[in-house]
VOGU-3710 file (C-alpha; in Angstrom, 3 decimals, decimal comma):
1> xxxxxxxxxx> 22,107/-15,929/15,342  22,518/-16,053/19,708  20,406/-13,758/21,567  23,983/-12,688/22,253  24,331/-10,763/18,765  20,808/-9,499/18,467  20,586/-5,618/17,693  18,182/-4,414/20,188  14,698/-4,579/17,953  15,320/-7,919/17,193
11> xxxxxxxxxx> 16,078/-8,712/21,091  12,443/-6,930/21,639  11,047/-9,669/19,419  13,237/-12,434/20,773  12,356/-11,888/24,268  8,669/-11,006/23,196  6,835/-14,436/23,976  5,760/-14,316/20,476  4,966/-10,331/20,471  3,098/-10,414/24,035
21> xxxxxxxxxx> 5,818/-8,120/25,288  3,978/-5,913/27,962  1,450/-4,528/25,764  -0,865/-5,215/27,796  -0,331/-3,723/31,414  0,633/-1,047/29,222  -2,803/-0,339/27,989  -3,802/-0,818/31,807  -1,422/1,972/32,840  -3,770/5,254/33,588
31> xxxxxxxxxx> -1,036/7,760/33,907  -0,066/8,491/30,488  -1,488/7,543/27,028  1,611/6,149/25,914  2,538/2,681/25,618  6,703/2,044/25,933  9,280/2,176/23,247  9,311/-1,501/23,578  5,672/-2,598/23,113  5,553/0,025/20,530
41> xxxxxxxxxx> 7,810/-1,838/18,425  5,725/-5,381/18,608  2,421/-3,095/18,540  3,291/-3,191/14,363  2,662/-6,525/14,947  -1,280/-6,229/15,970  -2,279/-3,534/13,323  -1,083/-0,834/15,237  1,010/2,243/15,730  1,465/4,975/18,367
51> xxxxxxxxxx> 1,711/8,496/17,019  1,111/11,885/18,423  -0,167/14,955/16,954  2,920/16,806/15,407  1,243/20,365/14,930  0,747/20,523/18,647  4,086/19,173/19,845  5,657/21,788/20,541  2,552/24,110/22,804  2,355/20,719/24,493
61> xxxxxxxxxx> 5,816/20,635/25,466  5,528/24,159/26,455  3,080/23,447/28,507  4,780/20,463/29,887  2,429/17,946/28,916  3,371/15,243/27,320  2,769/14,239/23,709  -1,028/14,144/22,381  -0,572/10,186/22,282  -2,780/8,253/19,764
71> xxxxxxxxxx> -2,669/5,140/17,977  -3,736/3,957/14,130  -5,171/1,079/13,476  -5,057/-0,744/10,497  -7,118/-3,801/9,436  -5,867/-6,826/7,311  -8,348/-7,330/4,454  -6,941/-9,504/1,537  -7,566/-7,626/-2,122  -9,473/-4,825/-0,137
81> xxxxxxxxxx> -12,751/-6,471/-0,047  -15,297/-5,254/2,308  -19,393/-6,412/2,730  -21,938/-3,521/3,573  -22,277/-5,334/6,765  -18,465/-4,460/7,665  -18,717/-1,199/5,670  -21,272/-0,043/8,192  -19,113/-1,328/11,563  -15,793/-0,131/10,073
91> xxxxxxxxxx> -17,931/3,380/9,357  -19,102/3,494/13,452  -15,603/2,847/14,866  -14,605/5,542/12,714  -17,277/7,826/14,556  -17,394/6,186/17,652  -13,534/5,914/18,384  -11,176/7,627/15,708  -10,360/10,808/15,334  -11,513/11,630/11,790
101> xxxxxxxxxx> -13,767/9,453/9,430  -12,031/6,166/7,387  -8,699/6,647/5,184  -8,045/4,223/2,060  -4,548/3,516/2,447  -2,086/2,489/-0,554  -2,235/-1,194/0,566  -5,833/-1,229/-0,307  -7,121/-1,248/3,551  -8,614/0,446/6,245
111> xxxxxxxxxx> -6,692/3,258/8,721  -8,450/4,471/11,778  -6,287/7,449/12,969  -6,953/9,000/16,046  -8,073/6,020/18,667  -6,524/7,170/22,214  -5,230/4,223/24,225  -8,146/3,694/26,411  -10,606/2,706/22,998  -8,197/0,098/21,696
121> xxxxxxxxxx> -9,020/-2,815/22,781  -12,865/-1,957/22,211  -11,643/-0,939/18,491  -10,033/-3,953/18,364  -13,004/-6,383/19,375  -15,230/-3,821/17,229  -13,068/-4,825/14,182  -13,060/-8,580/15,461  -17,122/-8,970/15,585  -17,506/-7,677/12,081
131> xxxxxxxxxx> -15,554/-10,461/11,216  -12,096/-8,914/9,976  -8,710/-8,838/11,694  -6,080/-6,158/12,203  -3,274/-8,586/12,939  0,156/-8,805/11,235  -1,033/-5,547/8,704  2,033/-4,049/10,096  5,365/-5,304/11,579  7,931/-7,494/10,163
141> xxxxxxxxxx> 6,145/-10,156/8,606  4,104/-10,937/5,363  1,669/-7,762/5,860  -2,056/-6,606/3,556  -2,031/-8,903/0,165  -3,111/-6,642/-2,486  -4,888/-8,086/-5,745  -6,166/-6,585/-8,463  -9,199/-4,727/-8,392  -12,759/-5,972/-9,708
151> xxxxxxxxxx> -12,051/-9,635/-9,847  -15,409/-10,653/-10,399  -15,329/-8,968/-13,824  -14,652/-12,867/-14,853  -14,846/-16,302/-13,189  -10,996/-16,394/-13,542  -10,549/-13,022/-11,369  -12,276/-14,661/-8,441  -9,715/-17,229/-8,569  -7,074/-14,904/-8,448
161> xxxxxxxxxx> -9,161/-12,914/-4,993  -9,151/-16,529/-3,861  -5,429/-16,684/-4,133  -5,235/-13,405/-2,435  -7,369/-14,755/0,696  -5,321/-18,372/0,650  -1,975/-16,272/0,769  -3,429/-14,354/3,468  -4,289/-16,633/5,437  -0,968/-19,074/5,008
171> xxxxxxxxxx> 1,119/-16,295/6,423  -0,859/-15,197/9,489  1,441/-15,141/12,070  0,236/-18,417/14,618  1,031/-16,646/17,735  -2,135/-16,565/20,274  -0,842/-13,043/21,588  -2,988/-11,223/19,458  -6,359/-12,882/20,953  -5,147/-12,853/24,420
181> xxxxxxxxxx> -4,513/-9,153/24,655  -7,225/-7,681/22,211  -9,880/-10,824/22,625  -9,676/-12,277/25,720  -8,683/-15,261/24,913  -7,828/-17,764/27,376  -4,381/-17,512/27,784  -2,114/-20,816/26,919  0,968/-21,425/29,655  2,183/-24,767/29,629
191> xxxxxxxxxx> 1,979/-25,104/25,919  5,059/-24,433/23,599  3,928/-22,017/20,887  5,802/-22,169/17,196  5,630/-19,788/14,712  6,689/-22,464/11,829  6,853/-19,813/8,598  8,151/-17,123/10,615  10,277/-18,430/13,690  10,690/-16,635/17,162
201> xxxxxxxxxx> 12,432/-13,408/15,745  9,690/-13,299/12,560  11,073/-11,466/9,324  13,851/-8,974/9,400  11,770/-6,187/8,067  8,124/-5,880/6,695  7,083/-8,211/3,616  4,326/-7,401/0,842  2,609/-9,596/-1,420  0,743/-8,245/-4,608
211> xxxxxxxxxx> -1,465/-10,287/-7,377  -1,414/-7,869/-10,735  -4,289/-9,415/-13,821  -2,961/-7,778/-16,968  -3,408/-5,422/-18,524  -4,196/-3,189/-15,632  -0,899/-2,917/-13,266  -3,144/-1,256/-10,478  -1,278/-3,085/-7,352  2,071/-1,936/-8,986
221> xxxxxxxxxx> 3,024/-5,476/-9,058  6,694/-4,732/-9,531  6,609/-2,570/-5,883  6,071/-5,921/-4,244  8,528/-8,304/-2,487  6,649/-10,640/-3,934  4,686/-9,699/-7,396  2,615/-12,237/-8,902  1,528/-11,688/-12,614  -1,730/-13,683/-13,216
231> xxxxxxxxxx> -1,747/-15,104/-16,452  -5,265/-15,907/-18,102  -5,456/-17,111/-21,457  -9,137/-18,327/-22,911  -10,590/-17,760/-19,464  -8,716/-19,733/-17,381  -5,901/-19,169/-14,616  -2,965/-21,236/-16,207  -0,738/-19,790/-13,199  1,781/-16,593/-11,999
241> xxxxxxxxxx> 4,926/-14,945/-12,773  7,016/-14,324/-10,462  8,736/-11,279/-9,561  10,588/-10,799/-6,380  13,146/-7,909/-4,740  10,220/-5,106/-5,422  10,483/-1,968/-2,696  9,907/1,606/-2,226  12,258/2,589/0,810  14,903/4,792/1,014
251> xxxxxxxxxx> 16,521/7,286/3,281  17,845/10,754/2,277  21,688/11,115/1,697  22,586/7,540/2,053  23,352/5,718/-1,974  23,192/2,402/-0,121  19,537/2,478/-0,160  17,285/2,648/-2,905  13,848/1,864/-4,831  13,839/-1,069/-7,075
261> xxxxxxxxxx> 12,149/-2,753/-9,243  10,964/-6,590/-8,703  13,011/-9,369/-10,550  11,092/-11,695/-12,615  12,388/-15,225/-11,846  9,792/-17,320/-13,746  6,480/-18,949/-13,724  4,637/-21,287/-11,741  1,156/-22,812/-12,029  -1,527/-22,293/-9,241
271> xxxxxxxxxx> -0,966/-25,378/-7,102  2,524/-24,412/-6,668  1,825/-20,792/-5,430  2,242/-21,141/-1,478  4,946/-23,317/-1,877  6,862/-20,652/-3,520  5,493/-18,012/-1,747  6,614/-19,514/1,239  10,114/-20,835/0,240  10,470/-16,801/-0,031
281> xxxxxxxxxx> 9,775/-15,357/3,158  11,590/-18,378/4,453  14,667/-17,501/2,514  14,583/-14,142/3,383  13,855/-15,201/7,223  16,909/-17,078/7,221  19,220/-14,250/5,389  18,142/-11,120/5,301  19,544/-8,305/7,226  19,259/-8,450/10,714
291> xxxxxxxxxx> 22,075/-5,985/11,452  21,616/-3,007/9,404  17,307/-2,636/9,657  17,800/0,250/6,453  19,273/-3,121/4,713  16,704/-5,702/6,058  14,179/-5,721/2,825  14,640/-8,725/0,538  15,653/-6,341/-2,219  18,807/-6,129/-0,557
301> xxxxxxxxxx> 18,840/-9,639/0,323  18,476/-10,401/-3,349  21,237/-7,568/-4,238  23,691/-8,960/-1,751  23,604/-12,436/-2,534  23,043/-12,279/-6,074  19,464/-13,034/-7,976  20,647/-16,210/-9,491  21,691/-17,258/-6,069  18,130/-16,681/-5,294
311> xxxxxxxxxx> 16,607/-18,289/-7,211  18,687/-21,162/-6,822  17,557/-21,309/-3,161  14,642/-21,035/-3,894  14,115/-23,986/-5,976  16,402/-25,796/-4,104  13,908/-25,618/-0,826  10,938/-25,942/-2,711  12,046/-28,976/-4,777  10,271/-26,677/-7,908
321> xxxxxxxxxx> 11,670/-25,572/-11,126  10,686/-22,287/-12,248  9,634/-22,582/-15,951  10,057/-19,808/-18,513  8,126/-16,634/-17,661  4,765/-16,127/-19,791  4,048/-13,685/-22,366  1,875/-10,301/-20,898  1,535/-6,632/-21,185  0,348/-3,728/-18,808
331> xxxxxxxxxx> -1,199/-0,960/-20,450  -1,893/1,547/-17,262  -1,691/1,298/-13,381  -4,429/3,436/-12,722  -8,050/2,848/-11,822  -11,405/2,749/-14,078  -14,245/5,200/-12,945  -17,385/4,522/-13,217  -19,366/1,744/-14,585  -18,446/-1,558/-16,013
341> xxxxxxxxxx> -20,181/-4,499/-16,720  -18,875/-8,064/-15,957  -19,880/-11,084/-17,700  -22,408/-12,046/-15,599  -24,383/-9,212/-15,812  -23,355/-7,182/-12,389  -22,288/-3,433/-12,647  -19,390/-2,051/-10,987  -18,642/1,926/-10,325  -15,592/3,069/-9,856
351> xxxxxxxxxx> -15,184/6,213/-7,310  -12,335/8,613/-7,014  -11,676/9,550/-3,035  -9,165/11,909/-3,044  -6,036/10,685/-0,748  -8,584/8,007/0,630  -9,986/10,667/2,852  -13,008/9,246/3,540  -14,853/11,939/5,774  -17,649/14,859/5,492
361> xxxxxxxxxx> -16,099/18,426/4,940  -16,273/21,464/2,635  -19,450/20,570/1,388  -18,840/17,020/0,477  -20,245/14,629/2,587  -18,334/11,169/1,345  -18,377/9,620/4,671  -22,417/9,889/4,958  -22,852/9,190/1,250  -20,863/5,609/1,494
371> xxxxxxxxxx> -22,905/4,851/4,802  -26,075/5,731/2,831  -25,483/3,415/0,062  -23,875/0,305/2,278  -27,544/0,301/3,949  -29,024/-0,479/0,753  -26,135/-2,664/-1,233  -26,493/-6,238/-1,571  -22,866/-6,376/-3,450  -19,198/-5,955/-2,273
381> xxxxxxxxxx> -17,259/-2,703/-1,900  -13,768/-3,180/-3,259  -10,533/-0,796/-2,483  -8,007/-0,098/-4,398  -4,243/-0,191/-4,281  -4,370/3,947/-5,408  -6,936/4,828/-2,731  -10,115/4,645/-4,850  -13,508/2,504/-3,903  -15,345/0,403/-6,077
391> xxxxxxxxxx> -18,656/-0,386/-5,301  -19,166/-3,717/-6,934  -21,605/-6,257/-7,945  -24,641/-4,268/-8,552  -27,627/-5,522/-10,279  -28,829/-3,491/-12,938  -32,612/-2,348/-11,362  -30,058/-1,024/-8,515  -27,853/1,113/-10,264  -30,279/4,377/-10,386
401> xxxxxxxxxx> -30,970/4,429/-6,513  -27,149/4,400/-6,215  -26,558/6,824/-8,715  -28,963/9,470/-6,863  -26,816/8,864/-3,777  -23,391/9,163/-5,459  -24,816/12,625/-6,898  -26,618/13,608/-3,488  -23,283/13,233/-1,690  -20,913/15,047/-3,634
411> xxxxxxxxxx> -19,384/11,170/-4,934  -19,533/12,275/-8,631  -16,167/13,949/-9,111  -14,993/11,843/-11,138  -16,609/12,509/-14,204  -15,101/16,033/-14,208  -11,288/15,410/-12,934  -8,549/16,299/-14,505  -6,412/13,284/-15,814  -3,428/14,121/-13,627
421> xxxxxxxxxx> -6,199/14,285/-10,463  -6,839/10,801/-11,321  -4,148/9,360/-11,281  -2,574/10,887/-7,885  -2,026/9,399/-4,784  -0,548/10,821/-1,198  0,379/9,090/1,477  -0,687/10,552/4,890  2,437/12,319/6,412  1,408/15,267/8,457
431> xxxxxxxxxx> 0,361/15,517/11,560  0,377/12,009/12,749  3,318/10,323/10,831  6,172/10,137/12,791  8,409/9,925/9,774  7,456/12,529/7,789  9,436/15,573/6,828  6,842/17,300/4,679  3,260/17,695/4,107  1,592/15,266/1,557
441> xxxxxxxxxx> -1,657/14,779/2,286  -2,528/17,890/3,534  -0,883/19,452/0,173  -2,158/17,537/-2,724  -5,475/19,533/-2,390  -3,089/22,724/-2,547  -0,951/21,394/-5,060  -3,301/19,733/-8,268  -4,855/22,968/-9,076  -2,054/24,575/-9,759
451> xxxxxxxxxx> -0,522/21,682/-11,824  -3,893/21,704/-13,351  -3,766/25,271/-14,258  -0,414/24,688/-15,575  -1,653/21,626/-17,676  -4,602/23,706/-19,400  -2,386/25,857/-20,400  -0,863/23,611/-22,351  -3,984/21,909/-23,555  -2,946/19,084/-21,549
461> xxxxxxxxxx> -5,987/18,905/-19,082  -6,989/15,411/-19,873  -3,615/14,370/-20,134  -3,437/11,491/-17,741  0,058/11,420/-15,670  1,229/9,458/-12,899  1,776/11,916/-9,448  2,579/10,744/-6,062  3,509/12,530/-3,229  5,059/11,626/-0,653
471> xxxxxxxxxx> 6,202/13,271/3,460  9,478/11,618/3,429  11,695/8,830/1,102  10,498/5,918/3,042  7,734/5,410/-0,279  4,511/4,729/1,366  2,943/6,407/-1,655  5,121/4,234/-4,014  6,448/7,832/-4,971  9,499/6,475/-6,995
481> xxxxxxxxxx> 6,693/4,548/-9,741  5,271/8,135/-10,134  6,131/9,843/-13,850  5,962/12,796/-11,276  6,751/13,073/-7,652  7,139/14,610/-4,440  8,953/13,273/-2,040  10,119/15,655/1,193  12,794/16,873/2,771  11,912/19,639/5,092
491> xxxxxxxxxx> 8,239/21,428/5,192  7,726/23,019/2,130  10,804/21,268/0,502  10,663/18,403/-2,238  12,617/16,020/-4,362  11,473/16,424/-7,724  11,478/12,873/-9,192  10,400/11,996/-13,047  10,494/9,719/-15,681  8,766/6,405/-14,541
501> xxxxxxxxxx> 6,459/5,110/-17,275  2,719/4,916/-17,065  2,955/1,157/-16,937  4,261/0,971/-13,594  7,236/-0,960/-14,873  9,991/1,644/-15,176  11,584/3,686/-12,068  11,852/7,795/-12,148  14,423/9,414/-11,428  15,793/12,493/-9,059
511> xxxxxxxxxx> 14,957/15,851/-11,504  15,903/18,833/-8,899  16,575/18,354/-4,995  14,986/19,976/-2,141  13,201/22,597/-4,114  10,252/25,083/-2,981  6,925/24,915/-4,789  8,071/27,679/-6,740  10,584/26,038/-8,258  8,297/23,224/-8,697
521> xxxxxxxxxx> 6,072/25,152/-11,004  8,904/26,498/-12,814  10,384/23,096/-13,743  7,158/21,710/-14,260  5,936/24,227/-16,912  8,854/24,088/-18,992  8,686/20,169/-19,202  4,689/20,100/-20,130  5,533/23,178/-22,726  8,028/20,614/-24,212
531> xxxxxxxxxx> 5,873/17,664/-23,843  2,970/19,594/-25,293  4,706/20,717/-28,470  7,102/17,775/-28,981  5,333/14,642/-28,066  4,563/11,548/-30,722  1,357/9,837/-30,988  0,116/8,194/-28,017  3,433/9,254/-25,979  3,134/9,170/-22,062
541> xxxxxxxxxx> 4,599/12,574/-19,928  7,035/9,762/-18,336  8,286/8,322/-21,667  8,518/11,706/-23,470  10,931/12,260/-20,707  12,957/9,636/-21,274  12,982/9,517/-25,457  13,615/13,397/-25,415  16,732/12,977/-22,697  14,913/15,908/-20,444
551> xxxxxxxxxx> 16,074/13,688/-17,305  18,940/11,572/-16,852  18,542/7,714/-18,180  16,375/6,074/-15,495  19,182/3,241/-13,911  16,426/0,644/-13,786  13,815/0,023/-16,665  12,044/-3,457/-16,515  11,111/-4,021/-19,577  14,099/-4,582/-21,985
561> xxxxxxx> 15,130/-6,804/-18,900  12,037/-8,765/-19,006  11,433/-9,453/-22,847  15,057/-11,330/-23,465  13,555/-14,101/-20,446  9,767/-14,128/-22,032  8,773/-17,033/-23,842
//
């Protein structure tokens, strides 16, 4: 494509010297705490976004100041694995430079909301010395690699967090921009820079990679671009299936975009993994939409060009065959709380954090108690894909002392929580997202009581279901792999979306458009009556749904696709 045809974002990266832009007499300029539209766009690219706080907009304005400018920083940590040593750093930047304690996110990372543009670069360095990265976990290229939680339950798992870390690091953009700005690096002139994987106008749109060890579905493999399927028979790692096309996305009012589901292609042992991986993103380098951004994602790549096409490329540039895809099952894509032994002996507890809002209010003091117990862990801590923390490889003489703390600090909610309360997520939304349309965040804590009201009045307390919420259709939350969720249109206005399965393998559809909370309820009590009364054995809220034709036949369901290609 000539520079001549470029749409103007993909002139900003052309033209970007391999995203330098002018981010950085930007962050020199003293007269507002803004960056431009421009640098904003290759910002993504470093870990970062500019925002400004929504809920004071408007007095602002009124007062002819300009926006409250901010930035969020996100850090690139492969399967969401964190020492004490980093816990503790990450938990001072959080008090030293962002606005409110640490946030989980649904990538299984690290936000810092909050940092004004002066504390950047220190952030930045901060997040540097404790030796993590924040580069490439946004913008369009391969972004956070998500694995399965608790790996070290089995010698096999750490292979598969290995795999996480190699993918990682294979698609880390090579571009010395990011330690010239943030690190002071020395800068390079006369030398020709090449991105080789990515190219000088990198990916059309953003590209995730997830690593899913059945039975447990907790990455929601099938979300991915790329979903691997581990597959571990007799203990050891005989290799991956494939799936590819997986995305959340979509924008109100136009059919042209959509959630779907990933498209298993086949199977491919582990020494064949980055070849793959990368024959991928290269294919969807080379063809994806550079035109139409709404259309960029591969799942329209793959729906444009046709998945047999696809995978025809695919093993046409790699020079491997895709063999049959391998037998497996998912049986939930939640998260275990509490504690669980591995086979070597080490404990792991599980932790709910509602919304990944790690910070000290109303009481609970989550922030403190996490800080309290990195100073005295000799393990890992390990986030998860729905916003949870594991605190992982504990010895068994060390379990009490943390137990104390989890209790002292207000940590121990989930032994009492509802079912549905453990199994919701919500992305952030309001006040700092700049696409969101409604409250999510912010609401959930407004919102599960009263669904849990509703539920125990069905004697369906326990009941674990599947919510999401999310501010706007753009699926942060992975809202559309929800067996209920929220996803805004206006404040105080939802999509009511049900029917995906409890598996993670089966989308939900649109139930009732741009409703109030009222009618939420409404529609919401009548179903769990129904469900409650006329449920079989065993049956999940999502497929009761389905089998009792309360909501429309979902358009894409996985698994009848899957079992006529699994040998």
């Amino acid at each position: 494509m000539s520079n001549t045809t470029l749409t103007h974002l993909e002139q900003i990266k052309a033209n970007s010297r391999h995203l330098r832009g002018t981010i950085e007499e930007g962050l020199n300029d003293p007269v507002t705490g803004a960056i431009s539209d421009d640098d904003n766009k290759l910002l993504k690219f470093h870990g970062s976004y500019q925002q400004d706080d929504r809920d004071i907009r408007d007095e602002r304005r009124k007062q002819k100041l300009e926006p409250a400018y901010s930035f969020m920083i996100r850090a690139r940590l492969p399967g969401g694995v964190v020492t004490p040593d980093q816990w503790l750093v990450f938990d001072d930047i959080a008090s030293t430079y962002a606005g409110r304690g640490l946030r989980i996110t649904t990538r299984q990372t690290f936000q810092w909301h909050g940092v004004i543009k002066r504390d950047l670069k220190p952030t930045m360095q901060a997040i540097n010395k404790a030796m993590a990265t924040t580069i490439a976990a946004c913008g369009d290229v391969n972004r956070q690699v998500v694995s399965s939680v608790n790996p070290l339950l089995s010698s096999q798992h750490q292979l598969v967090q290995d795999w996480a870390q190699k993918l990682s690091d294979h698609f880390i953009p090579r571009t010395r921009a990011y330690h010239e700005i943030w690190l002071d690096g020395e800068k390079i002139t006369d030398e020709p820079e090449v991105e080789p994987i990515y190219g000088d106008l990198y990916l059309p749109r953003k590209f995730k990679i997830g690593i899913a060890i059945p039975p447990t579905n907790d990455i929601d493999v099938f979300a991915q671009d790329l979903g691997l399927i581990a597959i571990i028979e007799n203990d050891v790692l005989l290799g991956f299936n494939v799936a590819i096309g997986g995305g959340m996305g979509a924008t109100h009012g136009d059919d042209t975009t959509y959630p779907r589901l990933g498209s298993l292609i086949g199977f491919v042992e582990p020494e064949q993994l980055i070849a793959i991986a990368e024959g991928v993103v290269t294919l969807q380098r080379d063809h994806g939409n550079r035109q139409e951004r709404q259309h960029a994602r591969l799942k329209y790549t793959i729906d444009n060009h046709g998945l047999d096409w696809f995978k025809d490329q695919l093993e046409a540039r790699t020079g491997i065959t895709l063999l049959p895809v391998r037998s497996y099952q998912f049986d939930q894509n939640g998260d275990r709380y509490g504690w669980e032994q591995g086979e070597d002996g080490q404990w792991h507890l599980g932790l709910y954090i509602e919304s990944g809002r790690l910070w000290d209010e109303g009481g609970l003091q989550l922030q403190t108690g996490i800080r309290e117990i990195a100073r005295i862990h000799k393990g890992e801590f390990r986030m998860t894909c729905n916003q949870n923390l594991v605190i992982s490889n504990v010895k068994a003489k060390d379990r009490n002392k943390i137990d104390k703390l989890v209790v002292q600090y207000g940590l121990d909610g989930y032994k009492q929580q509802s079912g549905i309360r453990r199994h919701s997520i919500a992305c952030v939304a309001l006040p700092t997202c700049g696409l969101a349309m409604a409250e999510s965040e912010r609401y959930l804590p407004e919102l599960l009581p009263k669904l849990e009201a509703l539920l125990d009045q069905h004697g369906l307390a326990n009941e674990p279901i599947v919510l999401r919420l999310s501010g706007c259709p753009n699926g942060c939350s992975r809202p559309y792999l929800g067996e209920i969720a929220l996803v805004g249109r206006a404040p105080g206005r939802y999509d009511l979306r049900l029917g995906a399965n409890y598996t993670g393998e089966r989308l939900n559809v649109t139930y009732r458009q741009n409703i109030d909370e009222a009618e939420i309820l409404n529609t919401l009590d009548s179903l769990f009556g129904a469900y409650a009364l006329e449920r079989q054995h065993n049956e999940k809220f999502g497929d009761f749904l389905v089998r009792s034709k309360a909501i429309p036949a979902p358009t894409q369901k996985l698994i009848p696709i899957v079992l006529a290609a699994v040998v």
